[in-house]
Structure formats: C-alpha cells, structure tokens
N, C-alpha and C positions, 0 to 999 in steps of 0.2 A: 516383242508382242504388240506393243502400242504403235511401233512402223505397219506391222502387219495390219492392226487394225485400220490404221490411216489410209494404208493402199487398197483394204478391201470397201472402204468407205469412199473413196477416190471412185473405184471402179462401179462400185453400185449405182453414184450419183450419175457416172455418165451412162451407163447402162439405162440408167431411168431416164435421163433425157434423151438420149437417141429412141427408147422407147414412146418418148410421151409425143416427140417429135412424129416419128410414123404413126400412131393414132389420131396425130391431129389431122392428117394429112387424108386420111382413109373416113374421116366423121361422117355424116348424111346428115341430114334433118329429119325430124321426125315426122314421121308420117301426118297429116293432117295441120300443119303447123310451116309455119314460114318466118322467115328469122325477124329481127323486130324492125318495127317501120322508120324512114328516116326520110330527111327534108330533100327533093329533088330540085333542080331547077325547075320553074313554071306550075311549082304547086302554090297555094294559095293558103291560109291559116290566118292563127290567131295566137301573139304570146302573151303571158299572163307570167307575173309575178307572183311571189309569198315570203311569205315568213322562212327563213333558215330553217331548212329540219321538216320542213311541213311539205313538200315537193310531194310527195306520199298521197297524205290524203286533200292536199288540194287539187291534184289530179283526177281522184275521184269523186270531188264533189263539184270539181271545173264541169266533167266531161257529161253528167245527168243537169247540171243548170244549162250547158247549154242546149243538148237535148229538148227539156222542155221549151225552153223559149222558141226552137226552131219550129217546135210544132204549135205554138202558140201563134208567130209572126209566117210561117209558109204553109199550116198546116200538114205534117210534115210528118208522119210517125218517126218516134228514134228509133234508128234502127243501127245502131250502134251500143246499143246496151250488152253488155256479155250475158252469156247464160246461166239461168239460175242455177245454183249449187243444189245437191238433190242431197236432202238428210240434213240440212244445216237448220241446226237451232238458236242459235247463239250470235248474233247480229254480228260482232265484234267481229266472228272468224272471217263473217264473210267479208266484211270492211279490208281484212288485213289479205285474202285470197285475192278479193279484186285489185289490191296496193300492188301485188307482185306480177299480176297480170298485166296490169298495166304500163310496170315498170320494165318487165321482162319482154316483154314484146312477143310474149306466149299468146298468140291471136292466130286465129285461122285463116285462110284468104279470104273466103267467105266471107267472113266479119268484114276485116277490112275493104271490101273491095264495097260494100254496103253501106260501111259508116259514114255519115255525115260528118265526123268529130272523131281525127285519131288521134292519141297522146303518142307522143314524138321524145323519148328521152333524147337530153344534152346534157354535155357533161360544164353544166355552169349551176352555181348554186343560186337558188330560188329564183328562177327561169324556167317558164314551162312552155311548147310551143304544141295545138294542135292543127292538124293539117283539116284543110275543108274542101266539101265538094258541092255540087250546085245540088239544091239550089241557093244555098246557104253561100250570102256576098259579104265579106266580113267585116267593109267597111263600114256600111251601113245597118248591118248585122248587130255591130258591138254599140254604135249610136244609139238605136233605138234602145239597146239594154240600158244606155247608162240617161239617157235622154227617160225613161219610164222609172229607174232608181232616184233620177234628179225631180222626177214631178212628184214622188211616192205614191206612188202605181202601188197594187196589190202582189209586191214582186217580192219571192221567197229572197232574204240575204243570202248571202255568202260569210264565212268564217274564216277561211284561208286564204280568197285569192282577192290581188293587190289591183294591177292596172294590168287590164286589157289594152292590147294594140296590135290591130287588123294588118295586114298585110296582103297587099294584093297581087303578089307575085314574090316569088321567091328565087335567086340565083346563091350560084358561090361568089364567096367575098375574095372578089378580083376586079381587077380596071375594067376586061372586057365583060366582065358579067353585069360591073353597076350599069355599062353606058345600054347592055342588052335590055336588062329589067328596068332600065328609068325611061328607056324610048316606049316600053310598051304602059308602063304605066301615065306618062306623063303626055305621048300622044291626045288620047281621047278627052284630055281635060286642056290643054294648052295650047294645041296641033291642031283640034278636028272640031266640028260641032260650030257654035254660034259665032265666033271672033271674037269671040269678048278680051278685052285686056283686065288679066289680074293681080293683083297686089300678092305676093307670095313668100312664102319664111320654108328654111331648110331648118329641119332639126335632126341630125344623125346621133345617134346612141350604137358606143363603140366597147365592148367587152368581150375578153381574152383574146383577143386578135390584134398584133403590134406589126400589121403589114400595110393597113385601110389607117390613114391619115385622116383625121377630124376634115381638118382645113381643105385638104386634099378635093375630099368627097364632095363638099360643098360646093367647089369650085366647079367639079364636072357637072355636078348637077342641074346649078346656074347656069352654066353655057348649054347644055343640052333643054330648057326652060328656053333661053334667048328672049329675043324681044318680040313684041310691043310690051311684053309683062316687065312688072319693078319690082323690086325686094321691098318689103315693110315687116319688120321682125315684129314691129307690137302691134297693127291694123290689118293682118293677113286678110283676105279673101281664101285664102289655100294655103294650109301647112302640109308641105313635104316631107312625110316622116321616114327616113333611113335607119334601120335600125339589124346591127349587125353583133353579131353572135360568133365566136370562132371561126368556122372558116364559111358560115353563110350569112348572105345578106337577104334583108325584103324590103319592100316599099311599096310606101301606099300615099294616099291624099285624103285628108280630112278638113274638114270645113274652119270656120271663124266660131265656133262656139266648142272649142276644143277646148279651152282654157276653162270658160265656164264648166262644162260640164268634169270639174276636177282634173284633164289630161285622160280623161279615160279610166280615173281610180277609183274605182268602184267600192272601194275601205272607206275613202273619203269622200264621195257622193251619201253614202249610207250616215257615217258621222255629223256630217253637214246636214242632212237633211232629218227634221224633227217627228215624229211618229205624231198621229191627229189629235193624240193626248196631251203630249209635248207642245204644240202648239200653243201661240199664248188666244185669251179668249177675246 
C-alpha cells in the first residue's frame, strides 16, 4: 500500500509538472498591463540606497520626492504618480497597494511610457534604481537636491533613502559595454568642448558581480580618459563614478564638491545639517 502510494505520488508530481510546464508555456499578459520594467542599455536613472527591509517604502516615498523636486527645478508636472485607489480610507492600505505596485511591475504602458521616474526592481538588497527621461538630467538633477539639503532649503526630508548616484548612461557589465558607455559619457567632458586639462579620480562600486575587476575597470577607464588629463584621487576637478550592479553597469561625472556635499548621502547631508533652531545664536 505504501509502494502504491509512493508511485501514485511519483506520478501526480510529474503530471503536475509537465502540467505546470505547458501552462507556463501557453501564459499572455494581461490585458492593460505590461511585464515589469528593467534597466536597458543607454537608459539613464538614479540609484539610491536604504535601510535593510525598507526597499518597500523607500521606493515609494523615493519615487513622489522626486516627483516634486522635478516640478519644482523643470516645472514639470509628475506624471508618473499611480492612480488613486477609489473607496480607500485607510492611508496604510494604500501605502502597502502602491509598495506591491511598485514592486511588481503591475504599471500600464501608459504610465510608464509617461513617467519621469520608474522604480526598476533588482535583486540586491537595499539598492534601488529609477530609470529617467528628459527633461529630467540626473546628474545635476541629484546636485541640486543635495546642494539645497546642504544649504537647508525648505526641502521635505526623507526617512528611508541613503545616497543618491545619477547615472548618465547605462550598459551591461561587460568589457565592451564599459568601453561603449564610457566613450559616450566621457567624450563631452574630456574629448569635446573647451580643451581644458583636468585633474580626475575613478571611483567604481562593484556588487554581486565577480566578472568586472575593481582594478580592471579603472584601468580601461584611465586609458579611455588619456591625456592631457592627470589622475588626483584627493584634488579632482572630475570624479568618474562607475557603479556596477549584477549584471549592469552606469556612469556618470560629478564635480569636486562631491565630497562636500556627503558623497551624495542625503541621511547625512540632513544630519550634518542643523534646523534654524538648532543653529547656535
């Protein structure tokens, strides 16, 4: 009896899998809905850190701060806000409807094809990346946020999220994608424009990815930079920031007051910087 059961347990299991196998096979999308959105080459964003565990709702209080500020600095409506929930009383629900929306990539094209500001799951903990469209430039985009947080501007905090870092092009994390995305990002500042010579620092930031060499990276970089420019890791004119994520990389260029203004940590611009109470008199 117990062989019997074991064979008819045997045979169900593969019956369910060769079933679950041709359903998967036969799926559609749903009508209205398009699967969830992901980082392409030559798109453009912004990653942001948080706390463990808070990926959630710093996603959804990332994606309305930055909202405001674009229509604050481009005049800009957001127009990437989801739709309001109809019959909802209870603030909470909606906080915890919009987490899943978010996360799920349950967006319409519409939406997305609209939004200034798309939340991009990855599978890295407390890493958030949104994807941007013009007119919204992100490097100077997140300066001014954190450059208005550092002078204590009348600027809403934040609660969850850590450091911002723009990106001005995005590829895959491969040899020929850095040399693609660093000729186009590093042209216009290095290559084209006035001839200036600049003093310049590589900072690459490497996690879950054991294919993209630290040392590597720098190297191609520097030789794709060349001369008249010099390296100076503590008196930059220009930080090179490479910053790579599983299997994608981006890059961008931020100025000499990177340091000051916390690395772009907006936890830490906010802490640093004292409320006009706080102030001594």
């Amino acid at each position: 009896m117990a062989d019997n059961d074991g064979k008819c347990k045997s045979e169900q299991t593969q019956g369910d899998i060769k079933n679950k196998k041709n359903k998967k096979q036969w799926q559609t999308p749903r009508k209205g809905f398009t699967s969830a959105p992901s980082i392409n080459p030559g798109d453009a964003g912004i990653w942001a850190t948080c706390d463990m565990h808070k990926e959630g709702l710093c996603t959804v209080e990332l994606k309305d701060f930055l909202n405001e500020y674009a229509n604050l600095i481009y005049g800009v409506a957001a127009t990437n806000m989801l739709p309001a929930t109809e019959n909802k009383t209870d603030a909470s629900d909606d906080i915890e409807a919009e987490i899943n929306m978010e996360l799920q990539g349950i967006q319409s094209s519409k939406f997305k094809q609209n939004a200034l500001f798309v939340p991009v799951k990855i599978d890295v903990q407390c890493v958030l990346f949104f994807k941007t469209r013009e007119p919204v430039e992100p490097v100077s985009f997140v300066r001014r946020i954190c450059e208005d947080a550092f002078d204590d501007k009348p600027l809403k905090k934040t609660r969850f999220v850590k450091r911002l870092t723009p990106m001005t092009k995005m590829g895959k994390a491969n040899e020929k994608s850095l040399d693609d995305v660093a000729q186009a990002v590093l042209g216009p500042v290095f290559h084209e424009g006035s001839g200036k010579t600049w003093k310049y620092a590589i900072r690459p930031t490497i996690r879950n990815n054991h294919t993209m060499k630290r040392d590597d990276v720098i190297k191609r970089v520097a030789d794709l930079v060349g001369k008249p420019h010099t390296v100076d890791l503590k008196h930059y004119d220009r930080l090179i920031l490479v910053d790579i994520y599983r299997n994608v990389l981006g890059m961008s260029i931020v100025g000499s007051n990177y340091e000051d203004l916390k690395r772009y940590n907006l936890a830490e611009i906010f802490e640093a910087t004292p409320t006009k109470s706080e102030a001594p008199i």
